[in-house]
ROTORBA-25031 format. One record per residue (C-alpha): residue in one letter; x, y, z. Coordinates in Angstrom, 3 decimals. Each point is the difference from the previous one (the first is absolute). Example, Ala and Ser with C-alpha at 12.3 -4.5 7.8 and 13.67 -1.06 7.14 Angstrom:
r aa A	X 12.300	Y -4.500	Z 7.800
r aa S	X 1.370	Y 3.440	Z -0.660
//
This chain:
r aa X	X 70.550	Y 147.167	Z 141.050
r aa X	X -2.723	Y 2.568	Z 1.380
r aa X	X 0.865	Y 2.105	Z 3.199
r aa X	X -0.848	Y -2.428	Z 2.649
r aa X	X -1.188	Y 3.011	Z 2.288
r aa X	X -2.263	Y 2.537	Z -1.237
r aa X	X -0.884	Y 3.473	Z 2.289
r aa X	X -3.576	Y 1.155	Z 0.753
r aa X	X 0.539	Y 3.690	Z 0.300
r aa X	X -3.407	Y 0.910	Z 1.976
r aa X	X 1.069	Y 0.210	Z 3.012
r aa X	X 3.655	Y 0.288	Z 0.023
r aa X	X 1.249	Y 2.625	Z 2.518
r aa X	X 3.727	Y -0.445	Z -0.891
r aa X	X 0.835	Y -0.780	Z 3.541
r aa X	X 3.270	Y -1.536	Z -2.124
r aa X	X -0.338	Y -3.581	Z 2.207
r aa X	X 0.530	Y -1.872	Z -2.977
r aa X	X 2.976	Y 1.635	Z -1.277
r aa X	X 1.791	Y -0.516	Z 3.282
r aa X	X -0.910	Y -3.591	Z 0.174
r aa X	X 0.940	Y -1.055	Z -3.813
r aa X	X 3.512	Y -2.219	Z 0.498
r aa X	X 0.478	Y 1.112	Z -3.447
r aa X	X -0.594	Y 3.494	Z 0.053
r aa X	X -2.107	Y -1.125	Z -3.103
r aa X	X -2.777	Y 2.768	Z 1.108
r aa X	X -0.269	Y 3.909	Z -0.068
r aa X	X -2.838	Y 2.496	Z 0.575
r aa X	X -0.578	Y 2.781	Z -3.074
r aa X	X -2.657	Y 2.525	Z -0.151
r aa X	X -1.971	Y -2.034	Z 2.682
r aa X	X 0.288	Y -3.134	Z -2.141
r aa X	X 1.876	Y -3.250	Z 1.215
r aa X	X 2.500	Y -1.208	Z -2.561
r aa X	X 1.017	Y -3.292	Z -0.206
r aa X	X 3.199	Y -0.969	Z -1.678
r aa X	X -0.515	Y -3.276	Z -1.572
r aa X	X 3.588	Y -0.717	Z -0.488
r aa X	X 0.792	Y 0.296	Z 3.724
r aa X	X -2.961	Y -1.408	Z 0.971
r aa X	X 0.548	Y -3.503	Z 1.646
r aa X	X -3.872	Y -0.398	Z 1.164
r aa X	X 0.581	Y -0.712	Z 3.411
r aa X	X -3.670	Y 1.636	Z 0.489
r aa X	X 1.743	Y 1.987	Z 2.861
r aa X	X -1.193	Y 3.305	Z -1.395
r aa X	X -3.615	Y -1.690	Z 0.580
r aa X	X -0.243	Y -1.000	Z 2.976
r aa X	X 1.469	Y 3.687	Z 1.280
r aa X	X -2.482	Y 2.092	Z -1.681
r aa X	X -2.878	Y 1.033	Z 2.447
r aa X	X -2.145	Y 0.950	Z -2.815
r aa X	X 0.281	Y -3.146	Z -2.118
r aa X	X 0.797	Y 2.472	Z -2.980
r aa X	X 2.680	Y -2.734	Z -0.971
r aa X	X -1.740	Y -3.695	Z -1.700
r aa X	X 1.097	Y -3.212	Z -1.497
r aa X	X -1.409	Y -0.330	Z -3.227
r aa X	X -2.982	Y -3.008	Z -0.183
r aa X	X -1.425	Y -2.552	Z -2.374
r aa X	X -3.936	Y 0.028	Z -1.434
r aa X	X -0.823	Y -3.045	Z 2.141
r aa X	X -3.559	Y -0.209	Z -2.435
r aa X	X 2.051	Y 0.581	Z -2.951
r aa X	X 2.747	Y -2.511	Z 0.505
r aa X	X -2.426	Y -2.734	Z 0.859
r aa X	X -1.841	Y 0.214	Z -3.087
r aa X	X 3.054	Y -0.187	Z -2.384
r aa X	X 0.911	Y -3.778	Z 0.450
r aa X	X -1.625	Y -3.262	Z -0.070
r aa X	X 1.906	Y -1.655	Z 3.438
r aa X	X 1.387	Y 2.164	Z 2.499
r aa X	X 2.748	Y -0.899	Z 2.179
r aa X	X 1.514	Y 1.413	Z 3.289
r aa X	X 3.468	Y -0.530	Z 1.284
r aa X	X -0.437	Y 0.726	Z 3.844
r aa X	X 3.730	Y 0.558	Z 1.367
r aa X	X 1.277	Y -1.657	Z 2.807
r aa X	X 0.001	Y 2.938	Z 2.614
r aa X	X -3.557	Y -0.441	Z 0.774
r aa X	X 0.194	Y -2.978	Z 1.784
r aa X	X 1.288	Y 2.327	Z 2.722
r aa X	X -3.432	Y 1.869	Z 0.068
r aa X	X -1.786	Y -3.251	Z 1.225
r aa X	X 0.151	Y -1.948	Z 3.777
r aa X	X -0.533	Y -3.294	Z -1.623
r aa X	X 0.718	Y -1.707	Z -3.523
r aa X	X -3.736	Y -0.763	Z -0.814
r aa X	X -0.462	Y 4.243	Z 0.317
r aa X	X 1.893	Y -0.658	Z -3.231
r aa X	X -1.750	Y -2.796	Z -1.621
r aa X	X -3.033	Y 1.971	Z 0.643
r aa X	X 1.198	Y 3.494	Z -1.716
r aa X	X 1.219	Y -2.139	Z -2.582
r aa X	X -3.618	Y -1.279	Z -0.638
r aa X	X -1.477	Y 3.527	Z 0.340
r aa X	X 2.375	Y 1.392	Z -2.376
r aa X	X -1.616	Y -2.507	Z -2.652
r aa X	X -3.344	Y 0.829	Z 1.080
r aa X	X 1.029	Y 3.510	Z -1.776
r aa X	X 0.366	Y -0.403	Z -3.197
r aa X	X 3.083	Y -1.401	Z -0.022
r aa X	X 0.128	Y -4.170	Z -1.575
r aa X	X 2.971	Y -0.832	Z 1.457
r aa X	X 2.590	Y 0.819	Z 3.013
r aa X	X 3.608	Y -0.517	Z -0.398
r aa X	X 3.026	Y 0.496	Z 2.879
r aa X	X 3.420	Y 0.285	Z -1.009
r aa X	X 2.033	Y -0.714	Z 3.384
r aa X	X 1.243	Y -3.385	Z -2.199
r aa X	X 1.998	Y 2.319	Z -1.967
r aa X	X 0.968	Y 2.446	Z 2.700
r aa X	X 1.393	Y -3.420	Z 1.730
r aa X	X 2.111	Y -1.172	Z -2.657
r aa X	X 1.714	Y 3.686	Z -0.707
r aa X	X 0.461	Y 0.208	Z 3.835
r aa X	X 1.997	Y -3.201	Z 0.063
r aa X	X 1.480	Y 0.955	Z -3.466
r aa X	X 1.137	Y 3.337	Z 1.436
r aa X	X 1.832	Y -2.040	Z 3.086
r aa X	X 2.155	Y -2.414	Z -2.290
r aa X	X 0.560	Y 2.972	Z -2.681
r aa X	X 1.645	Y 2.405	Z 2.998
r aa X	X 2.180	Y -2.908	Z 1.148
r aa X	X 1.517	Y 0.197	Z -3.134
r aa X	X 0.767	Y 3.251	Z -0.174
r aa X	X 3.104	Y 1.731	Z 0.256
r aa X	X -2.082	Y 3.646	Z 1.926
r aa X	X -3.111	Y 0.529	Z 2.021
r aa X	X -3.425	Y -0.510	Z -2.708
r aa X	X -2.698	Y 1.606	Z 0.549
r aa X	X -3.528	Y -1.545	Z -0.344
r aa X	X -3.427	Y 2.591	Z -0.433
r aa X	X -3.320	Y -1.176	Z -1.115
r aa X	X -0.933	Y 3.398	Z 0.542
r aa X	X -0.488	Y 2.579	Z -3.221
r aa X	X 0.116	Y 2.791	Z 2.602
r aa X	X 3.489	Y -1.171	Z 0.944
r aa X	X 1.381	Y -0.788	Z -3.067
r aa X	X -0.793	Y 3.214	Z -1.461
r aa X	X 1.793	Y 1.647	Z 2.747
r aa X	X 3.264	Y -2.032	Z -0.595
r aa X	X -0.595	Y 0.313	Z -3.891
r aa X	X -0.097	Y 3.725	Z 0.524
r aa X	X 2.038	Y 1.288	Z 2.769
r aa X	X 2.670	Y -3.244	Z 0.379
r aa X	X 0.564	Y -1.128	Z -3.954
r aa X	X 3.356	Y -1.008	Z 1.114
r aa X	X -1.875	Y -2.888	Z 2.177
r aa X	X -2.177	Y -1.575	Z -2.785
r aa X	X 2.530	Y -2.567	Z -0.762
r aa X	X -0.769	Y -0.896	Z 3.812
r aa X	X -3.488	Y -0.766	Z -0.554
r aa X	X -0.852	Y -3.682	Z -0.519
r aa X	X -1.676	Y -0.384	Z -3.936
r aa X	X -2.884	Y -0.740	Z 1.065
r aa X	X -3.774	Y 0.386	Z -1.217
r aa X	X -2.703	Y 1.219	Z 2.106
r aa X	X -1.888	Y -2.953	Z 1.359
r aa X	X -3.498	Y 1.163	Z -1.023
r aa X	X 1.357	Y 0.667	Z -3.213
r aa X	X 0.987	Y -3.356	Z -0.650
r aa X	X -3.229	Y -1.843	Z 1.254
r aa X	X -1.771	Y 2.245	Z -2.974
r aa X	X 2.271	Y -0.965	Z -2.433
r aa X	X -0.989	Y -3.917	Z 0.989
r aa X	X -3.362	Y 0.879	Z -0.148
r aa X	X 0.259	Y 1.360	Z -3.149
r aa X	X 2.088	Y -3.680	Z -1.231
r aa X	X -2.344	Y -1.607	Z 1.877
r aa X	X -3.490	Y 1.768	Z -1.792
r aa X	X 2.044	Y 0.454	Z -3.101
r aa X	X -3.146	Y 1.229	Z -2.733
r aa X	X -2.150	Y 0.490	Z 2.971
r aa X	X -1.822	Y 3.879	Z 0.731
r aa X	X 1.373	Y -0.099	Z 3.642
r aa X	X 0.378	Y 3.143	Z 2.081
r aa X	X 2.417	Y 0.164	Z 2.594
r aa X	X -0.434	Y 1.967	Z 3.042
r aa X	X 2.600	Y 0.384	Z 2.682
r aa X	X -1.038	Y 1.353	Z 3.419
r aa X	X 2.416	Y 2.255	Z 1.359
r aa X	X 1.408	Y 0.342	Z 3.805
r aa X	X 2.233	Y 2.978	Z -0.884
r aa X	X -0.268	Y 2.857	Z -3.046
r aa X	X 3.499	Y -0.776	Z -1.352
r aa X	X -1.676	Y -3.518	Z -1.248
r aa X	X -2.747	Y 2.048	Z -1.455
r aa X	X 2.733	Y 1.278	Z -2.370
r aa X	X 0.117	Y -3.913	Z -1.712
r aa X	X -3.011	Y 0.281	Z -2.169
r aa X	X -1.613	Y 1.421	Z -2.961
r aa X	X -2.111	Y 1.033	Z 1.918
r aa X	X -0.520	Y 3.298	Z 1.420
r aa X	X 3.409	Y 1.032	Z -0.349
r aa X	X 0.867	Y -1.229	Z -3.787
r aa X	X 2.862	Y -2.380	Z 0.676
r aa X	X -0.943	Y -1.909	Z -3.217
r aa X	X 3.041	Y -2.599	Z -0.025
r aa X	X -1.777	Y -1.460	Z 3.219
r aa X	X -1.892	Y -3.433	Z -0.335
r aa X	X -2.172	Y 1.286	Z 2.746
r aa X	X -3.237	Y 1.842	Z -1.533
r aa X	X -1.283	Y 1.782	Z 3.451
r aa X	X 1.744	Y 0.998	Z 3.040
r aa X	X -2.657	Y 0.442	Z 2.727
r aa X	X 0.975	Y 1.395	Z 3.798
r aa X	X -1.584	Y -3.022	Z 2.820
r aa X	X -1.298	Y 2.984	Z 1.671
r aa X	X -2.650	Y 0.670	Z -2.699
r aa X	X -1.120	Y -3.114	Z -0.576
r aa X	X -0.301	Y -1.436	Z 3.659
r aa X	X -3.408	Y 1.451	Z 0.740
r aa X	X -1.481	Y -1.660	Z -3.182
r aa X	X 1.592	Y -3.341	Z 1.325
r aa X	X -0.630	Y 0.270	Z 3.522
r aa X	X -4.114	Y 0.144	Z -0.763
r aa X	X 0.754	Y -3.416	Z -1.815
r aa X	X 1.820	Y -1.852	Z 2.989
r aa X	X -1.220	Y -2.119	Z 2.134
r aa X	X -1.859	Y -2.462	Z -3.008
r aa X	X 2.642	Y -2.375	Z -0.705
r aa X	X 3.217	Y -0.858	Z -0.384
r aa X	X 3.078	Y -0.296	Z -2.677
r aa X	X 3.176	Y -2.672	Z 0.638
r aa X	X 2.731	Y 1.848	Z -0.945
r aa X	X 4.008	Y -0.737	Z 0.317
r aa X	X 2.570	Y 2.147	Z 1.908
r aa X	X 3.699	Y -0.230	Z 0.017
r aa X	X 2.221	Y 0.446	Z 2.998
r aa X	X 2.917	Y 1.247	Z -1.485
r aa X	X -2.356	Y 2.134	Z -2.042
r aa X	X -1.317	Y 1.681	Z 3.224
r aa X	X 3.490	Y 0.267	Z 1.029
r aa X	X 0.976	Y 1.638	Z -2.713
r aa X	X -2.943	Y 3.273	Z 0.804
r aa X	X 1.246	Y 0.235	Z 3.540
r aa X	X 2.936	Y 2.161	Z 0.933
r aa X	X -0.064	Y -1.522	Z 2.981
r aa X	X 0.255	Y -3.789	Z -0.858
r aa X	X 2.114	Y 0.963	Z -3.271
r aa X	X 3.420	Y -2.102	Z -0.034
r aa X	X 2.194	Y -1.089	Z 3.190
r aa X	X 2.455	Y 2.007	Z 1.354
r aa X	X 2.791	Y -3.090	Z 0.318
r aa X	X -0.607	Y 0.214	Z -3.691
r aa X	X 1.000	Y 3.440	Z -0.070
r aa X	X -3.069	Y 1.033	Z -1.605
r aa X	X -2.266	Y 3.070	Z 1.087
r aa X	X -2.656	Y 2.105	Z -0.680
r aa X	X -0.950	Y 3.563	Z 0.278
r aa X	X -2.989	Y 1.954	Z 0.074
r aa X	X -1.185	Y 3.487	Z -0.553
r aa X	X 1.879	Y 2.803	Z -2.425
r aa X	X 2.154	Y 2.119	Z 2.529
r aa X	X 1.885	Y -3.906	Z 1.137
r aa X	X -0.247	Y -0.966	Z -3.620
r aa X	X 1.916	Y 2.995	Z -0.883
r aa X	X 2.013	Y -0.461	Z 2.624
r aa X	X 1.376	Y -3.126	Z -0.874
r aa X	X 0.242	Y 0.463	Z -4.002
r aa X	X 2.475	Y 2.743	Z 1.328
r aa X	X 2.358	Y -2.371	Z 1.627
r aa X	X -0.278	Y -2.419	Z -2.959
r aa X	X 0.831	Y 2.649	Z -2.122
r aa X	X 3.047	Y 0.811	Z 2.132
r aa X	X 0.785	Y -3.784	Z 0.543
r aa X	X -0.386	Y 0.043	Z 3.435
r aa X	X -2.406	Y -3.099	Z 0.261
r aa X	X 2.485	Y -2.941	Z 0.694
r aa X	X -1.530	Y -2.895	Z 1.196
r aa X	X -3.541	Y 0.168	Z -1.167
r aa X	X -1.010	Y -2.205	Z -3.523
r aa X	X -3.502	Y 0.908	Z -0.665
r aa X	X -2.437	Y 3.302	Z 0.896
r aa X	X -3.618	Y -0.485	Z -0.485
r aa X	X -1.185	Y 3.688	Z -0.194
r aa X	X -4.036	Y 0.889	Z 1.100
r aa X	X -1.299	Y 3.425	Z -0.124
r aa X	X -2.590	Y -0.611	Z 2.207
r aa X	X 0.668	Y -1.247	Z 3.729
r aa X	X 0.347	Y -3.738	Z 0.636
r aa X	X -0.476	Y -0.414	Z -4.194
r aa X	X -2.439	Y -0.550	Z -2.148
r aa X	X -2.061	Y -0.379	Z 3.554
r aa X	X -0.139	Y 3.413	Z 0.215
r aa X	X -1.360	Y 0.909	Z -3.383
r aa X	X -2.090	Y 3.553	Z 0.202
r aa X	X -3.211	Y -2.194	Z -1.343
r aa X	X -0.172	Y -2.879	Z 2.952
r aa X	X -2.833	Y 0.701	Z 1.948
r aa X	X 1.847	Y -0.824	Z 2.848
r aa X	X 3.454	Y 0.748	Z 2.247
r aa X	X 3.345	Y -1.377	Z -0.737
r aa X	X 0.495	Y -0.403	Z 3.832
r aa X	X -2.659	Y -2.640	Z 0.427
r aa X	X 0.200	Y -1.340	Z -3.564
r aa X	X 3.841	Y -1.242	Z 0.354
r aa X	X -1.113	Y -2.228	Z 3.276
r aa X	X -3.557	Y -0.855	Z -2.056
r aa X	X 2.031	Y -1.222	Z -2.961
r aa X	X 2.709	Y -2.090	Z 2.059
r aa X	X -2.375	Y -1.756	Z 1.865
r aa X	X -1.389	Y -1.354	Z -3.465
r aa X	X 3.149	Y -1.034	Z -1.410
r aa X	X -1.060	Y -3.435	Z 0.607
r aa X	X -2.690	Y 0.008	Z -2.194
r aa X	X 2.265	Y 1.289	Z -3.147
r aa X	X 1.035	Y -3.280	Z -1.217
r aa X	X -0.059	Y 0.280	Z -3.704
r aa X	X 2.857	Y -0.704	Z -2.279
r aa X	X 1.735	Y 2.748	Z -1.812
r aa X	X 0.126	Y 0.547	Z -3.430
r aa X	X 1.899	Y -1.704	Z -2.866
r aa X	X 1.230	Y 2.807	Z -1.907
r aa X	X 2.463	Y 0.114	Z -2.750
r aa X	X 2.634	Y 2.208	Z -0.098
r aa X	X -1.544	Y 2.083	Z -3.027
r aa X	X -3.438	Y 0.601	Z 1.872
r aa X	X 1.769	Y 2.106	Z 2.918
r aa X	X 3.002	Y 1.698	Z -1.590
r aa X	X -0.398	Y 3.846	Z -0.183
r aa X	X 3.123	Y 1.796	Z -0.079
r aa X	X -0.360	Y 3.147	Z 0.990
r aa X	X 1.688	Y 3.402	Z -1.855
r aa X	X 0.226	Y 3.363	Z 0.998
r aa X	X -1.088	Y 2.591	Z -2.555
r aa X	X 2.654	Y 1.464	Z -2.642
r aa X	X 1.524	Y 3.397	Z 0.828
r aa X	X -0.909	Y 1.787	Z -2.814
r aa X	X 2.470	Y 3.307	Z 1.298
r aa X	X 3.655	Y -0.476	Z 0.103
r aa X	X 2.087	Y 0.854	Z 2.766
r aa X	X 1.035	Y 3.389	Z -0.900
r aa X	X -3.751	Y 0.927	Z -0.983
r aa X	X -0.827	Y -1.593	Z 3.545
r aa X	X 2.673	Y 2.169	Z 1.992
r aa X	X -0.753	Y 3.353	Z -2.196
r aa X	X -3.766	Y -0.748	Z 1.481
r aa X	X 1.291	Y -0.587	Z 3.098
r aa X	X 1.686	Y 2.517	Z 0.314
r aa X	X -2.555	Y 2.453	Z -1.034
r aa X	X -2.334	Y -1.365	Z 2.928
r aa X	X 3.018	Y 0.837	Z 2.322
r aa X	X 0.284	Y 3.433	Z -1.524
r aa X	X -3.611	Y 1.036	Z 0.739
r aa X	X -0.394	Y -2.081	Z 3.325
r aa X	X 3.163	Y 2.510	Z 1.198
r aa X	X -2.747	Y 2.920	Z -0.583
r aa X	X -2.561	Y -1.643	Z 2.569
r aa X	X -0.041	Y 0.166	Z 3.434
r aa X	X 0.240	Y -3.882	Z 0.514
r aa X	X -2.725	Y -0.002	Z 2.976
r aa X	X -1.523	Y -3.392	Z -1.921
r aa X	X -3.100	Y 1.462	Z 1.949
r aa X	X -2.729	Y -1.334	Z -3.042
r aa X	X -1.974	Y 3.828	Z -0.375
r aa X	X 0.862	Y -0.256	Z -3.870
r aa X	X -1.706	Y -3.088	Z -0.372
r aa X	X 3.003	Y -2.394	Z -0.152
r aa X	X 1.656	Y -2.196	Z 2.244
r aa X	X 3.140	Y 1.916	Z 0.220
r aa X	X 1.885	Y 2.521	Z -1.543
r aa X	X 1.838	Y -2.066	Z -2.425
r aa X	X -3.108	Y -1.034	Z -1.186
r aa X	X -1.016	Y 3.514	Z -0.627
r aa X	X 3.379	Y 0.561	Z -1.473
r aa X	X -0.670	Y -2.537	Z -2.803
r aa X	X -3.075	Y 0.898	Z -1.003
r aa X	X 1.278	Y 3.750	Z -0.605
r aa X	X 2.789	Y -1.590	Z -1.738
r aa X	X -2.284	Y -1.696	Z -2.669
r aa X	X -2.112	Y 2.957	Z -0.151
r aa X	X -3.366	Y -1.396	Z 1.370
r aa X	X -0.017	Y 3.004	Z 2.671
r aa X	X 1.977	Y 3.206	Z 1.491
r aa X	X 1.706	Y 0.754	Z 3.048
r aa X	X -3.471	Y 1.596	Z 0.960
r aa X	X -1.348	Y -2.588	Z 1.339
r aa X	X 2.606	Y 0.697	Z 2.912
r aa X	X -1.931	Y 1.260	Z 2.791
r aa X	X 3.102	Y 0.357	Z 2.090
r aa X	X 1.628	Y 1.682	Z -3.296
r aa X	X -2.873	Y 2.402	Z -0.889
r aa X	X 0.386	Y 1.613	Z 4.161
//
């Protein structure tokens, strides 16, 4: 898959804001260019939204050329939005305006998101230790990278939006169909072929909400679209309305409690909890960096339409939303892992261990490791070089 975050480099003053904010420590500063580690990177967009000079950017799709490479274009519009709007017709009218541009047809997917909600309910009941459920790539990565020992926690699950353009694909089998999903966060601009190259995806385009709502909101106000919404679907986007606590189900939000609380599972220290929805964004999917509007207001604007979400949930087989998860092979063995680690150790004993970023990396140890594969010297050492 491409790097999902690319740097500028006009502007850049290397005031090092990004490197302190990565969770992963997946960035570094060399020779006044920002490095991004695409192995560490999780792309929780944090690094972003820090920089002052918008040196850091999420990759984008040709909007002109997309358009013109299919015969019927479709966009999956996820659930999250709803939250955006003070009344359901706000959505029946985007819904129209969205097929006003260019786009034949408008598909939501909170059927699905209901059914794996209530699937992900009965499946921790059964279990034996707390499951964790993520719809979130951002997330998942993180556990996948940093907790491997946890995967076999994770419910097998498919993303959502994934599986509504694999039944669009059944459904136009033969067909020249495009399929466009419109993004509330960057980590589900990582499940397309497009623009980051994740070519296993059923999902052609990934396109931010953000980007496209001025070309929509010159096209409200003409009409109006029915479309279906269901509860549990909603439910399942909302941190906040996620589960019941009599059922000893939770949710948490944000990386530093996410951590947090993969720590304690780690350690077995979670007793009487069954299921963990995890959202990287505050109050969920609600929250997502490309909603036009706040997560404060838009957990009260989305409960108040709960009513309104009466559609059934999907019928899916067992075969459409199975994904097991697997963490990457090791290809070191343990002794060629501890000779590297200790050869980190060796040359992190020769800094001064201030962590305080001059060098261009988050700490030290980071430092440390990058001498120890021979991508730069001890120079770099401010503290050192005095």
């Amino acid at each position: 898959m491409k790097p999902v975050i690319h740097f500028l480099g006009e502007n850049c003053k290397s005031c090092i804001k990004c490197v302190k904010s990565c969770p992963t420590e997946a960035i570094s500063i060399i020779n006044g260019k920002v490095i991004i580690d695409d192995t560490q990177c999780i792309n929780c967009h944090v690094c972003v939204q820090v920089c002052d000079q918008k040196q850091l950017k999420i990759r984008e799709v040709n909007l002109d050329e997309a358009f013109k490479q299919h015969a019927y274009n479709i966009a999956l519009i996820p659930t999250s939005i709803l939250s955006d709007f003070q009344e359901f017709d706000e959505l029946k009218e985007l819904v129209h305006a969205i097929k006003a541009f260019h786009f034949d047809e408008v598909v939501q997917y909170s059927d699905i998101e209901g059914m794996l909600y209530q699937q992900a309910l009965k499946d921790s009941r059964q279990s034996d230790h707390v499951m964790l459920t993520s719809f979130c790539p951002t997330i998942n990565r993180l556990i996948k990278q940093e907790y491997p020992t946890l995967i076999d926690h994770l419910l097998p699950y498919d993303y959502p939006v994934e599986i509504a353009a694999r039944r669009l694909r059944e459904k136009y089998k033969g067909q020249d169909i495009g399929i466009f999903s419109l993004c509330e966060c960057v980590g589900k601009l990582t499940l397309a072929k497009e623009p980051l190259g994740k070519m296993d995806s059923q999902i052609d385009y990934a396109l931010s909400i953000s980007r496209m709502f001025p070309h929509f909101n010159k096209r409200k106000g003409h009409g109006k679209e029915n479309i279906a919404i269901n509860r549990d679907g909603v439910k399942s986007n909302v941190g906040d309305l996620f589960g019941n606590h009599q059922l000893s189900i939770m949710s948490v939000e944000g990386l530093p409690q996410i951590r947090t609380v993969l720590d304690l599972i780690e350690f077995d220290q979670l007793k009487h909890i069954r299921l963990l929805a995890l959202y990287h964004c505050y109050q969920g999917c609600i929250g997502g960096y490309y909603l036009w509007n706040n997560p404060f207001e838009g957990h009260f604007r989305i409960e108040s339409m709960l009513d309104q979400c009466q559609a059934p949930i999907a019928q899916l087989q067992y075969s459409e939303y199975y994904k097991k998860r697997h963490v990457n092979e090791q290809k070191q063995t343990f002794k060629d892992r501890m000779a590297w680690f200790n050869k980190v150790n060796a040359i992190l004993e020769t800094l001064p261990q201030f962590d305080c970023g001059s060098c261009g990396f988050a700490n030290c140890r980071g430092l440390a490791t990058r001498i120890a594969s021979g991508e730069v010297d001890d120079s770099l050492c401010r503290v050192k070089r005095r």
